[in-house]
N, C-alpha and C positions, 0 to 999 in steps of 0.2 A: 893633175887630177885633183878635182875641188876636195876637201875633210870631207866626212859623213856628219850631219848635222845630228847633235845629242838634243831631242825634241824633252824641255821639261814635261810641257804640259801632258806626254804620253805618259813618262815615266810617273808623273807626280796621279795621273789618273790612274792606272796598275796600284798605285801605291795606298791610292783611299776606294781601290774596290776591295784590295785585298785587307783592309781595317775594318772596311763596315761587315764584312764576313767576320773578323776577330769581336764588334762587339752583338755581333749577332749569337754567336758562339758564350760570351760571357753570361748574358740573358738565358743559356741556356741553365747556366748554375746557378743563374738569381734572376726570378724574371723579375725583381723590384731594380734588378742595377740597369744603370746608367754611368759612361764616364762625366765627367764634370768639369768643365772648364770656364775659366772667369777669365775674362780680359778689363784689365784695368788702366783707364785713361783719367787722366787729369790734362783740364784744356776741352778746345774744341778743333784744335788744328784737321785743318780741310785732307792734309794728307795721309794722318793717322785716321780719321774718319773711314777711307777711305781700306787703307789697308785690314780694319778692323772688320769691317762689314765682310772681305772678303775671308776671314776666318770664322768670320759667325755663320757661314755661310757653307762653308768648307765641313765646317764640325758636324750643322744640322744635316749635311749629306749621308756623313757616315754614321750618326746617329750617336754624337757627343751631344750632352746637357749644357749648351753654352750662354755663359751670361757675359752682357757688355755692362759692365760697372764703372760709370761715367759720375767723378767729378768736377766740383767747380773749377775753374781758374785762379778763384780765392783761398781753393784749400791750402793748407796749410800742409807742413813737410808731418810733423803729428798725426794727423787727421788720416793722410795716409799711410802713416804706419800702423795705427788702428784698425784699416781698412784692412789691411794686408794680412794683420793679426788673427780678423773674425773669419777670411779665408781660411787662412791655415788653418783653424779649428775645426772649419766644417768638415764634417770626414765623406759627405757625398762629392767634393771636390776634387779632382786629382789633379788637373794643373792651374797654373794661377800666370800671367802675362800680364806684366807693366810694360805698357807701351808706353817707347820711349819718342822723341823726347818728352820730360813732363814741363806741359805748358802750365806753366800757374806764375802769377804774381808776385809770389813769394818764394825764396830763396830754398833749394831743394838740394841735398846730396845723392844726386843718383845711387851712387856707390852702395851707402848706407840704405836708401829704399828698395833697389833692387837684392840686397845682400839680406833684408827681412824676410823675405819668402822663403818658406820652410823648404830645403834643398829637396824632399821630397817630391813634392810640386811646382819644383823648379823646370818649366817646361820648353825654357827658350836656353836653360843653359849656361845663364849669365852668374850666378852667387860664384863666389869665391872658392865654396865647399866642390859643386860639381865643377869647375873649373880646374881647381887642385889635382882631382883624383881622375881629370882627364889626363891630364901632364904627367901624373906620375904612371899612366897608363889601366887604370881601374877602368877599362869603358865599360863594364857590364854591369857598374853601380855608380853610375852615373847617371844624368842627363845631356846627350852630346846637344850642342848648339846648334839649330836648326839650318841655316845655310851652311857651314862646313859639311853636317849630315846629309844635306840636298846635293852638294857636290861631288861627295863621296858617292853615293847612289848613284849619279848619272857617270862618275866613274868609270864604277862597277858594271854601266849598262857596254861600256863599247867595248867588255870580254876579255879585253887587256888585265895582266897580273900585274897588280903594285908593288912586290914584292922586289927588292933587286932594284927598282926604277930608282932615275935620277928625278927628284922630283920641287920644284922653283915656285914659292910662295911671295907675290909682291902684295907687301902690306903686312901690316902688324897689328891689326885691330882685336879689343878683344870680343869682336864680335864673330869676324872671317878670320882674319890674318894669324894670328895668334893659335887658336883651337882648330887650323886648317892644318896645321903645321908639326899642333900633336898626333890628329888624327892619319894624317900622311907617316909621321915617325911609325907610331905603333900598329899601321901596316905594314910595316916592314919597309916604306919607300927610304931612300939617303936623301933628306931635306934640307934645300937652304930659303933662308927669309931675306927676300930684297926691301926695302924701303928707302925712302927718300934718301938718304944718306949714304948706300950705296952704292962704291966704286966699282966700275966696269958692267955697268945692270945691260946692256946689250950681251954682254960675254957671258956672265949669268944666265939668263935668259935661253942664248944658242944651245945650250947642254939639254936643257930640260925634257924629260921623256913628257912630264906631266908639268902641266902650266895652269895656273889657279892666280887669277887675278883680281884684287876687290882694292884697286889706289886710290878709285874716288876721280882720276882723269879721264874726259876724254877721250878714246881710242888714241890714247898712249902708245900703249903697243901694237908695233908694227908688223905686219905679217914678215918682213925680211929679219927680223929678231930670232924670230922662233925655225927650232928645229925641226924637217923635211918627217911627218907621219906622227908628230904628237899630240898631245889630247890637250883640248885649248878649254879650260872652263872657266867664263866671264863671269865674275860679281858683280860686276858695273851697273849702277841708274846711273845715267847723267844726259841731260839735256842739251841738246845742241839748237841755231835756229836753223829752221826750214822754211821758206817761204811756200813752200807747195801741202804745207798743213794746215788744217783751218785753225788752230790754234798758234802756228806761227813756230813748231818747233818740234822737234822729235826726239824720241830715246836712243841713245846708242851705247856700249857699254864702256869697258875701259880697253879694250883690244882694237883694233883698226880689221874690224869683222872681213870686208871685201879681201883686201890685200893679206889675211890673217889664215883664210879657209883655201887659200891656195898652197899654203904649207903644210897647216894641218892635217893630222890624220881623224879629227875627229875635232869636235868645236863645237859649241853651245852659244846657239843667237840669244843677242838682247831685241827685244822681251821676247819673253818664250823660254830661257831657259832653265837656270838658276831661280828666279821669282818664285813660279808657281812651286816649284820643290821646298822651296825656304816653308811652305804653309804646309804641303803636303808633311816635312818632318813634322813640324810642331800638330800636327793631327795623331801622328807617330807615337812621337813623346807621350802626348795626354792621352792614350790608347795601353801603353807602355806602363805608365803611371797609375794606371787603373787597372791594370793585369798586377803588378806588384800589390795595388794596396789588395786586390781580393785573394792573392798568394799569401799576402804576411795575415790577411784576417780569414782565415778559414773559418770556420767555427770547431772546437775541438782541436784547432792546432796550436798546442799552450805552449810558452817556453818559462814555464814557473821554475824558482827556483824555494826549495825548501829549507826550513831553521830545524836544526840542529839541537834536542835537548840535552842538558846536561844535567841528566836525573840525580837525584840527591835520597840519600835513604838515613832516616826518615823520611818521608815524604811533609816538608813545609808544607807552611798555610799557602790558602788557593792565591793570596794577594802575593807573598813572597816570589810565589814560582808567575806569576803575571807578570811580577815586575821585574824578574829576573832575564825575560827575556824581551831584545827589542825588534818590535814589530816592524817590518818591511812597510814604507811608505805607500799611500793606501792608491796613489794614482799607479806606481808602479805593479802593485797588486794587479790593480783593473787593469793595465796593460799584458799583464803575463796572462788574464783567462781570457782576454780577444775583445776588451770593451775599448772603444775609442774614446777619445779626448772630449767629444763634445757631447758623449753620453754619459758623465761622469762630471756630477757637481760636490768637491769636496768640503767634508767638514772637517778643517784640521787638517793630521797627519794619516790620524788613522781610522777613518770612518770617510764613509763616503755616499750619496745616492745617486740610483741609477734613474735613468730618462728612461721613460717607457718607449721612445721612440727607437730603442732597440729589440723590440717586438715586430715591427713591422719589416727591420734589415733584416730579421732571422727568419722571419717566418717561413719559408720554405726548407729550412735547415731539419733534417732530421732530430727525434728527442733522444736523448738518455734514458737510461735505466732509474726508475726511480722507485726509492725503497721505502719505507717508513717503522717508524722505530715508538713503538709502546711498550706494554710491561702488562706485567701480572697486578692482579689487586694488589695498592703499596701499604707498607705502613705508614704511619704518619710521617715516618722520616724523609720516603722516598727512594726509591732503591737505584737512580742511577740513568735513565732514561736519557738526560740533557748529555752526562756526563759519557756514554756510552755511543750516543750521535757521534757527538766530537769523534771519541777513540777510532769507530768506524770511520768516519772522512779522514781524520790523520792517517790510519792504515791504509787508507785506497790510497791516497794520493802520495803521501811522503814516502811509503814503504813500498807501497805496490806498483806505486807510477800509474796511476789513473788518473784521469781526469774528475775531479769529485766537485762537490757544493756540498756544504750542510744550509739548510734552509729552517731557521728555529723561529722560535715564537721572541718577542720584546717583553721582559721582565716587568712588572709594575712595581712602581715602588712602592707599595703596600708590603707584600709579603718581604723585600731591602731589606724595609725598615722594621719589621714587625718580629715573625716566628721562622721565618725560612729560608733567609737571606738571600744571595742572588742565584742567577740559575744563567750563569757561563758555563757552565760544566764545573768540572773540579780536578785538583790534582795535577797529572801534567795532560789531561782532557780537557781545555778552555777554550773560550772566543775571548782575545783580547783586544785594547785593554778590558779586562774584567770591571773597571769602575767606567769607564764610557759606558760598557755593555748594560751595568745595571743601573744607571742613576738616569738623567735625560736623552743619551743618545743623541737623536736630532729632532727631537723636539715632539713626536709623532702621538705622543701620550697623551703632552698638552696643548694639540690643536685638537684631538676628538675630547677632551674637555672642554675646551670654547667651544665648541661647534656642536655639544651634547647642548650644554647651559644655555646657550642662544637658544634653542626652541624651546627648555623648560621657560625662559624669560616670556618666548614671544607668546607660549600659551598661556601665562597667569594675565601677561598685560592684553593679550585678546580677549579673554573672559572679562576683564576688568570692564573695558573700555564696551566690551556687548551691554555689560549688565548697567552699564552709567549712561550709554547714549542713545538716543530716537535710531529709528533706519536713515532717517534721511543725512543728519550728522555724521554719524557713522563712515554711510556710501561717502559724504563728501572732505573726510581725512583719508579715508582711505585712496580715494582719486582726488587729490587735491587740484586746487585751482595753480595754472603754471604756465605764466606769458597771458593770461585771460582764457587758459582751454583748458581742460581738461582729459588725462590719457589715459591709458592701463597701459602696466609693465605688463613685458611679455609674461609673468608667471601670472601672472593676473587673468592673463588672457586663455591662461591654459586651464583656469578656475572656471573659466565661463565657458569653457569649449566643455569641461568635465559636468557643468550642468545642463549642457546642451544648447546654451545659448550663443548661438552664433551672430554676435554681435562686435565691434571694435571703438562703436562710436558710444561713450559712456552714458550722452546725452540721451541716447534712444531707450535705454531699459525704463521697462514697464516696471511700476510698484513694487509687484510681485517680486521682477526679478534682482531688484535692488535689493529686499529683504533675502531673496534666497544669496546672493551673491557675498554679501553683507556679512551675515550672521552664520558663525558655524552652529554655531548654538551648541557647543559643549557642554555635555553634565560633566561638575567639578568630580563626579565620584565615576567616574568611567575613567579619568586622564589617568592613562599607562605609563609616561614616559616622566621618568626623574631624574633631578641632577644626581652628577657625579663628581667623586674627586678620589685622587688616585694616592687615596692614604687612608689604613685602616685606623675608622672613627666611629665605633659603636653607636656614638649616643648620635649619630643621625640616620640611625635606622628610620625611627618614627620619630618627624617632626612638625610643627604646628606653621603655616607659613601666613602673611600676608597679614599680621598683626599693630602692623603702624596705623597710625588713623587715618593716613592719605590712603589705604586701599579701603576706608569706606566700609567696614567690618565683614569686608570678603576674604574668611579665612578658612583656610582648609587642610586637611593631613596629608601629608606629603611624605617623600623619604631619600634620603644620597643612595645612589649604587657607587661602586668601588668601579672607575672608569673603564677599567679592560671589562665589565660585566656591560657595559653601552653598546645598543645596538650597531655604533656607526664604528665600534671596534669590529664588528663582529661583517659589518658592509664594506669596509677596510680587508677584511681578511678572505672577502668573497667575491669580490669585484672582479673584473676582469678587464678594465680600461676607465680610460676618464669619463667618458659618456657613459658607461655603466655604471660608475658607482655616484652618478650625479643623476641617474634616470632611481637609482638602487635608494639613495636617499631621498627622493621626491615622493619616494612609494612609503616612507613609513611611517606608520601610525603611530598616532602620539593619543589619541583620546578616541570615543565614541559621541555623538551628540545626540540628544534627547529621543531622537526618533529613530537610533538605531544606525546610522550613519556610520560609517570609520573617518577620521578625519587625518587629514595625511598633513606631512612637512609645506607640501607645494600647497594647499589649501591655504596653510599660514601662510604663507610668502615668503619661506627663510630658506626652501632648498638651494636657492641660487648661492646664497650666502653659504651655506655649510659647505657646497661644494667648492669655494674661494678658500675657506679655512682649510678643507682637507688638500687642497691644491701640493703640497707636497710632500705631505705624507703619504699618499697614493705611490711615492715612489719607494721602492725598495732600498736597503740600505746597505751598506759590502762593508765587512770585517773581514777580520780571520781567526785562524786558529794556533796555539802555540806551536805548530809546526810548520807555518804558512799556507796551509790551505786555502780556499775561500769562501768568505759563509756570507750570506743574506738573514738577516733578522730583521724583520716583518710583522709588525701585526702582532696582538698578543689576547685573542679574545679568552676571556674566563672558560674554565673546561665547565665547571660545574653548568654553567647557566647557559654559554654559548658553547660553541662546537670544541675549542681549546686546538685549534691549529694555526699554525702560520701560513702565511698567504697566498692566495694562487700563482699571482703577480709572479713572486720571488719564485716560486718553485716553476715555472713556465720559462721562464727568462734563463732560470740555470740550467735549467733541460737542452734549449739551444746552447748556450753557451759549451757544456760540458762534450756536446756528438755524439754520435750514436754509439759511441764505446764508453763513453763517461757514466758517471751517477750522481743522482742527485737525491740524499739522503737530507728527510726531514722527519719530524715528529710530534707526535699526538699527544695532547694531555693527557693524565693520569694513566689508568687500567685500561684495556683494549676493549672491554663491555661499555666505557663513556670515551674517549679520543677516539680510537681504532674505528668505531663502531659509526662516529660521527663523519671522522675522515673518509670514510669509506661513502656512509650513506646520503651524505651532506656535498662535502668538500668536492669527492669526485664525479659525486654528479652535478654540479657548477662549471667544474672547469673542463670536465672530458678526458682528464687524465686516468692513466692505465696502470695501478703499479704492478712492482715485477716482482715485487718480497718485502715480506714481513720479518722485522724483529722483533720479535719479545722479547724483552728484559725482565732475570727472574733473579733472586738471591735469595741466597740461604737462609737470612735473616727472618725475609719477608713468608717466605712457605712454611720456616718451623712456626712463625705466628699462627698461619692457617691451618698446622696441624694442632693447633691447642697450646701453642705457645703463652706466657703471659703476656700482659697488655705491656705497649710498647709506646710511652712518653716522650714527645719531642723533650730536649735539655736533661733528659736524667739517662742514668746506666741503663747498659742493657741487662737485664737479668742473667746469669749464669747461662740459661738454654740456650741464648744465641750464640754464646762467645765457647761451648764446648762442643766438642761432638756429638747427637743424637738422630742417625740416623734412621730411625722409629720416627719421631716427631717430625724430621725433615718428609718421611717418604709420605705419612699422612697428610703433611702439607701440600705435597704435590699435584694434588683434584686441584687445587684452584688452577696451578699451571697447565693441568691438560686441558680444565674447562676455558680458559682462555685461547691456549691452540685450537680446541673447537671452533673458538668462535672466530678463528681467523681463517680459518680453512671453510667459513660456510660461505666468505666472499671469492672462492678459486683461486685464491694466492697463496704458494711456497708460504714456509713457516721456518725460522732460525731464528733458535732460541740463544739468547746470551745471556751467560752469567755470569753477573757482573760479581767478582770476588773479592773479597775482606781479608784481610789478614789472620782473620782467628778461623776463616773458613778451612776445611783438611780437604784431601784431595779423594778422600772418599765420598765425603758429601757433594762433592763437585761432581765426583764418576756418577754418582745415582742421579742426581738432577737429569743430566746428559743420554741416560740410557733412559728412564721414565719420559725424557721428551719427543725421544726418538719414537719410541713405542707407541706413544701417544700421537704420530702422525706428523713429527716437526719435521719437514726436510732434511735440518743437520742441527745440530746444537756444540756448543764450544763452551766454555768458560777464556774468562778476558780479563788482563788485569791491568786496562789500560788507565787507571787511576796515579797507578806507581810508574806507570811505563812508556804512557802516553801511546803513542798510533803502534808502537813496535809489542808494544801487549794485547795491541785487537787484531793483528795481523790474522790470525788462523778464524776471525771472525768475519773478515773482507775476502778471503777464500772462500770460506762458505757461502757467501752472499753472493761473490761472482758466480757461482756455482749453481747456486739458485736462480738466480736472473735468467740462465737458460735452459731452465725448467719447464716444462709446459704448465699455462694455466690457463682458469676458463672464471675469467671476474664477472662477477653478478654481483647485483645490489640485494638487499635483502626484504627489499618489498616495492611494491608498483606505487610510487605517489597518487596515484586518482581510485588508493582503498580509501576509506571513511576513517577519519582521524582516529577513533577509536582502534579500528580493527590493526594500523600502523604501531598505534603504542601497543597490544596487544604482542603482536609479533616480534617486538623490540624486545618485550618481558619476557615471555619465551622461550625465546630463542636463544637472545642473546643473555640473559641473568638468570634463566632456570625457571622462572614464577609458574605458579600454576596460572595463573588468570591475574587481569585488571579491577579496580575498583575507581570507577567515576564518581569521582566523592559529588555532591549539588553543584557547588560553583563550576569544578570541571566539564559538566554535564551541561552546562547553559553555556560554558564558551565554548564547545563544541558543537552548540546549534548557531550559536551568534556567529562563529567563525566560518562556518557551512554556509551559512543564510550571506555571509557578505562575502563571499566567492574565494575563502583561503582555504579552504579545505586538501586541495591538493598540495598545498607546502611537504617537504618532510619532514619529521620529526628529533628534535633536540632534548634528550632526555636532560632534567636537573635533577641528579640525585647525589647522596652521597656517592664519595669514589673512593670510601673503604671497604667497599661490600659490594659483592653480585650483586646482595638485595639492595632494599631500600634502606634496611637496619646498618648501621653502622660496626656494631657489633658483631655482628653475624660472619665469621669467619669462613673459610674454605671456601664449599663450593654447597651453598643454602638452598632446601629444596621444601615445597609442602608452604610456599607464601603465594599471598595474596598483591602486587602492586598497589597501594592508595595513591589516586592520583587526585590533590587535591584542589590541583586551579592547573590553568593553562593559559600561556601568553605568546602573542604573536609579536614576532618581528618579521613584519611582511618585506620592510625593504632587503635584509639580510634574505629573507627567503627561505625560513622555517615557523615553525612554531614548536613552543617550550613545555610541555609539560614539568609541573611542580609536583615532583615525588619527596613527601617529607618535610621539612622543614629545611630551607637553605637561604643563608643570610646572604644576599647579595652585597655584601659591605662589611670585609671582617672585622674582630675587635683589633687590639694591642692585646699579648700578654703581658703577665705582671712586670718578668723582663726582656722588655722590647731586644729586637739584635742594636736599635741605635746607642743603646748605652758603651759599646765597643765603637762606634762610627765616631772618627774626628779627621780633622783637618790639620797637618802641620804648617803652620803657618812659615817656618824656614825655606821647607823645597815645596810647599803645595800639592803634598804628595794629600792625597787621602787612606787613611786609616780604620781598620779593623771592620773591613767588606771580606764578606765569602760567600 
């Protein structure tokens, strides 16, 4: 009775319907995935050719992402290991095939090129790594080798148990023979390996239940060899001639098939068997390979591991406990909260930015909880806001085991170097290192400085160059002459489309439209937009500019802003992709021209350029925290003048990242009447984000001020009232803290209060805060003494918070943008700082028609006011009632996508005090440590 024939091509067909259901099913958890497979040839050999088509062929069935990555013949053995490299980094990739042989001209180590491919994506089986941990029996972290895997399967089809079986491997390859021979072992078969060498291979052979042949001869084996009912599976190509083929020759394998299937009990024809499975596995594999890698990257499944403080009492300076502890390598960070390798471009050891093109792997990923962390009106000193962030995300994460983010604002080195020194947190509350965090970082400070100064430059030398040249000179610098023709750059084009002239060809513009195209015609006393530099320098408040005799006695007053107060800090913190914040600064105005006009970035021709310069700063940047958390610092616009948040960017990206069980805790500048107030009405209406809870940050300090405390000096003592008990003074302080819970309850968000605690504070003043906050509407309120204690002293404040988060709420913004800019700041005064009514001083009152009249009027509103006081007075303690708002001017930053009102006087550009903090700031020249930062 003839074997039952083992048909590959059935089994190998079952095998890729039952895959393209597996990535049908995957697309159900991410319709952005796709598995990924690269095949990689070197050479053009006709027979690899050949084999390759029929896997690219094979993958696009099942609905693999398959690339054929075809080198020269010239390449080099380097060249492909580079190739092999930018594989392995891709993370949309899951397998990677070097097809073998590599034909090239140049001398090649298979061993070492095949052994480069990261074992992950090792899809044919071949490295050393998946081969080891075949042998020593790991198959289920592995990659089994695709034709032993084919044979195994057709095996498996004729129903017979391997178990117990005697089972006869000719050949030692390590492609079949070899990994044929484990895989037979650690099913339990009893294996022997024949090859050319040995003795008695007929007598071998007659035993075999199971017979697996890949020698490379000709029907070698004899069907009188083999033993009466076993399972014959041919590895064999080999060529024989045939005259009755039109090519003069046919396939036969390495069994003598006729004489072979009359013993057998089961037997696999050449072609037809073995082949088509050898593809079917490796579809397997790279199926296989892409269910692992979307298993290890879930989002929200971290395997972070936390540091350890070793608190100290006293509690050392902020720099001491920095460097006391050493920060986890910043790749292996990204690694523990789900970022891959090729979204993750490092600076150093411990900083790092992230690709925004992991916005688009997450996007269907559910967000986190996200929280946000302001304070009561502060003193001057500041009562703890950065440092309390921290404490929170240390407790969620190190203590409570959550999945957390802190997402902060980027320090300017003005206030470093000035009166306020850095703002990592403090204590054992940081983001380390503390001097990376507050000196350059990665650089994001001093590209929106070039790329501020570039448009103050382009507009003095545009005005320059109007006021010096004819139209027609003019038009012909501006389109210069180029090969003998003349062109317009695309931005150019978008200048003439915004005048309505739909024209391409330069030659054609009429007079007219030359002079309109030409000339912005800027009034010097309408240009809005000033340099910056990011160091506080009084005497360039008001300065004289263009007094060389080459600008021709075109001089005019001008002034530095302090660079986190620049709008493209403030489009940096508001963006929400590269094309947004490149459409975001195209849109901003930088002057008005003579007739009324607004004159924007792209008018000048430098948007293209700024958004080159911001090119990576647009990326977020990952730290941590002294207990290993991990934090995004982003973005750092000035509170006073811009919104004072950190960025969407980071706070959307750690929302994914964190799952829907995580948090992602960031925070507001100053008082919750200017951050809170912005973040809320600003911030989240940008990005579409929902939070789930508010933290106030309140201290003792800061309320016995508001109950009539005496005035409170940055660098000198604090008066006796703070450092004793008066619980009188503390409770009269407390109107500012409940008018500040007001104003966080009029957005529909949960309200927990923390207080952040001092040493001289008693635990009575602590109980009154907590019960007046309660009373006053806060969800929960704690005191925290995560200064001294780091994440294990805000513990009982990340309970409240979790507690909070599933709370009901009902978020509203606190006005409709398409009110009348007036009636918005109205409601701002109000509502949120008490005023009785507004005052549109003259100038405010003409840029509120100018700004109507040129179609900003729906922006919303960015208060500039002091943020010592509800009021506009800065003196005006607690909770001020019976004022008036003066608002004296108003500015638009239309690409950011507010407009500013000016309440008061506010120096966009601080001084130095008498003693700056740099006179402590040094460098040791021995270990290059830096010195006397806090």
């Amino acid at each position: 009775m003839s074997a039952q024939i083992i048909s590959g091509k059935e089994v190998s067909a079952q095998v890729r319907a039952r895959l393209k259901k597996e990535v049908e099913q995957m697309k159900t958890q991410d319709p952005n995935f796709r598995p990924g497979l690269v095949v990689l040839q070197v050479g053009d050999r006709d027979d690899s050719n050949l084999y390759i088509s029929m896997k690219i062929k094979a993958a696009a069935e099942i609905g693999i992402n398959a690339t054929h990555m075809r080198l020269p013949k010239t390449a080099t053995e380097s060249e492909v290991l580079d190739r092999i490299r930018e594989v392995n980094e891709n993370s949309s990739i899951h397998g990677l095939i070097v097809q073998l042989p590599l034909d090239s001209v140049n001398k090649m180590d298979t061993e070492k090129v095949t052994n480069a491919v990261a074992p992950e994506k090792d899809v044919d089986g071949l490295t050393s790594i998946n081969a080891g941990k075949l042998a020593r029996g790991d198959l289920g972290d592995c990659f089994l080798p695709c034709t032993p895997n084919g044979c195994m399967e057709l095996i498996k089809q004729t129903g017979i148990s391997i178990a117990g079986k005697k089972a006869v491997v000719i050949g030692r390859s390590k492609i079949v023979g070899a990994p044929m021979h484990d895989l037979l072992l650690w099913n339990h078969a009893t294996v022997t390996t024949c090859h050319s060498k040995t003795a008695n291979l007929t007598e071998e052979v007659s035993k075999a239940d199971i017979l697996v042949v890949g020698i490379g001869k000709a029907e070698m084996v004899k069907g009188d060899w083999i033993k009466k009912g076993a399972v014959v599976i041919d590895c064999g190509i080999n060529y024989v001639p045939d005259e009755s083929k039109p090519n003069g020759k046919r396939v036969v394998g390495d069994v003598h098939y006729t004489s072979a299937k009359e013993q057998a009990g089961f037997i696999t024809p050449v072609p037809g068997g073995v082949g088509p499975m050898t593809v079917a596995m490796l579809m397997a594999n790279t199926v296989l390979g892409a269910k692992r890698f979307l298993d290890s990257h879930q989002p929200g499944k971290w395997n972070i591991s936390y540091t350890e403080l070793n608190l100290q009492s006293p509690v050392p300076s902020d720099i001491v406990i920095s460097r006391s502890c050493v920060p986890k390598p910043i790749d292996r960070m990204a690694r523990e909260v789900g970022l891959l390798s090729d979204e993750v471009e490092l600076y150093g050891k411990t900083k790092a930015k992230v690709q925004l093109s992991i916005m688009k792997r997450l996007q269907a990923q559910p967000d986190g909880k996200y929280v946000v962390v302001t304070g009561i009106t502060p003193t001057p000193l500041g009562e703890g806001k950065s440092t309390t962030t921290i404490g929170l995300v240390q407790a969620l994460g190190a203590h409570l085991k959550l999945n957390v983010f802190a997402c902060v604002r980027q320090p300017s080195q003005g206030p470093t170097f000035g009166i306020k020194g850095g703002a990592a947190g403090g204590g054992y509350s940081q983001v380390i290192p503390m001097e990376e965090f507050n000196l350059h970082l990665t650089g994001d400070i001093h590209a929106i400085t070039a790329a501020n100064n570039l448009v103050a430059a382009a507009i003095d030398a545009r005005m320059f160059h109007e006021n010096t040249q004819s139209d027609k000179a003019l038009y012909n610098r501006l389109v210069p002459l180029s090969g003998g023709k003349r062109q317009f750059s695309p931005i150019q084009i978008n200048r003439l489309k915004k005048l309505g002239i739909e024209k391409t060809d330069p030659t054609t513009l009429t007079e007219e439209e030359v002079t309109r195209f030409a000339r912005l015609d800027m009034n010097p006393d309408a240009v809005t937009w000033q340099r910056v530099l990011d160091t506080n320098d009084r005497f360039l408040r008001k300065i004289t500019i263009g007094q060389s005799s080459t600008e021709k006695g075109f001089t005019r007053e001008a002034q530095f802003d302090i660079t986190v107060a620049s709008e493209i800090m403030a489009v940096l913190a508001l963006t929400s992709s590269l094309a947004d914040m490149r459409q975001r600064l195209a849109n901003m105005v930088v002057a008005t021209s003579h007739s009324g006009q607004p004159i924007t970035t792209e008018d000048l021709g430098v948007s293209g350029a700024l958004a080159v310069l911001m090119r990576d700063a647009i990326k977020p940047n990952l730290m941590q925290t002294l207990e290993g958390t991990p934090v995004f610092v982003h973005a750092g616009p000035f509170a006073n003048i811009a919104h004072g948040n950190s960025s969407i960017l980071a706070d959307k990206i750690a929302l994914k990242l964190v799952g829907p069980d995580g948090f992602v805790v960031t925070e507001a500048g100053f008082g919750a009447d200017i951050g809170m107030e912005k973040f809320f009405n600003i911030k989240c209406r940008y990005s579409g984000l929902r939070p789930h809870v508010v933290v106030l940050v309140a201290t003792v300090r800061a309320l016995k001020m508001h109950g009539g405390g005496p005035t409170v000096t940055a660098g000198m003592p604090l008066p006796k009232e703070y450092v004793e008990e008066n619980l009188e003074l503390l409770e009269k302080g407390c109107s500012n803290m409940k008018k500040q819970i007001e104003n966080a309850r009029l957005f529909g968000v949960p309200v927990v209060v923390a207080v952040n605690a001092f040493k001289t504070d008693t635990q009575a003043e602590l109980d009154l805060i907590c019960s007046l906050a309660k009373a006053a509407g806060a969800f929960d309120a704690v005191h925290c003494s995560h200064w001294a204690e780091g994440g294990a002293g805000a513990v009982a404040l990340g309970q409240a918070v979790q507690r909070a988060s599933e709370a009901p709420s009902d978020f509203k913004f606190l006005y409709d943008v398409e009110l009348p800019i007036a009636d918005k700041i109205r409601i701002i005064a109000q509502k949120i700082y008490g005023a009785d009514d507004i005052e549109l001083l003259p100038e405010a009152q003409r840029k509120v028609e100018l700004y109507t009249k040129q179609g900003f009027g729906n922006l919303p509103i960015c208060m500039a006011k002091t943020h010592l006081s509800l009021s506009h007075e800065a003196d005006k303690k607690g909770v001020p009632t019976g004022f008036v708002v003066p608002v004296r001017d108003i500015r638009a930053s239309v690409g950011a996508g507010f407009l500013f009102p000016l309440v008061g006087t506010m120096p966009t550009i601080p001084g130095l005090p008498t003693r700056p903090c740099f006179y402590d700031i040094d460098l040791d020249p021995e270990t290059e440590q830096v010195n006397g930062l806090f």
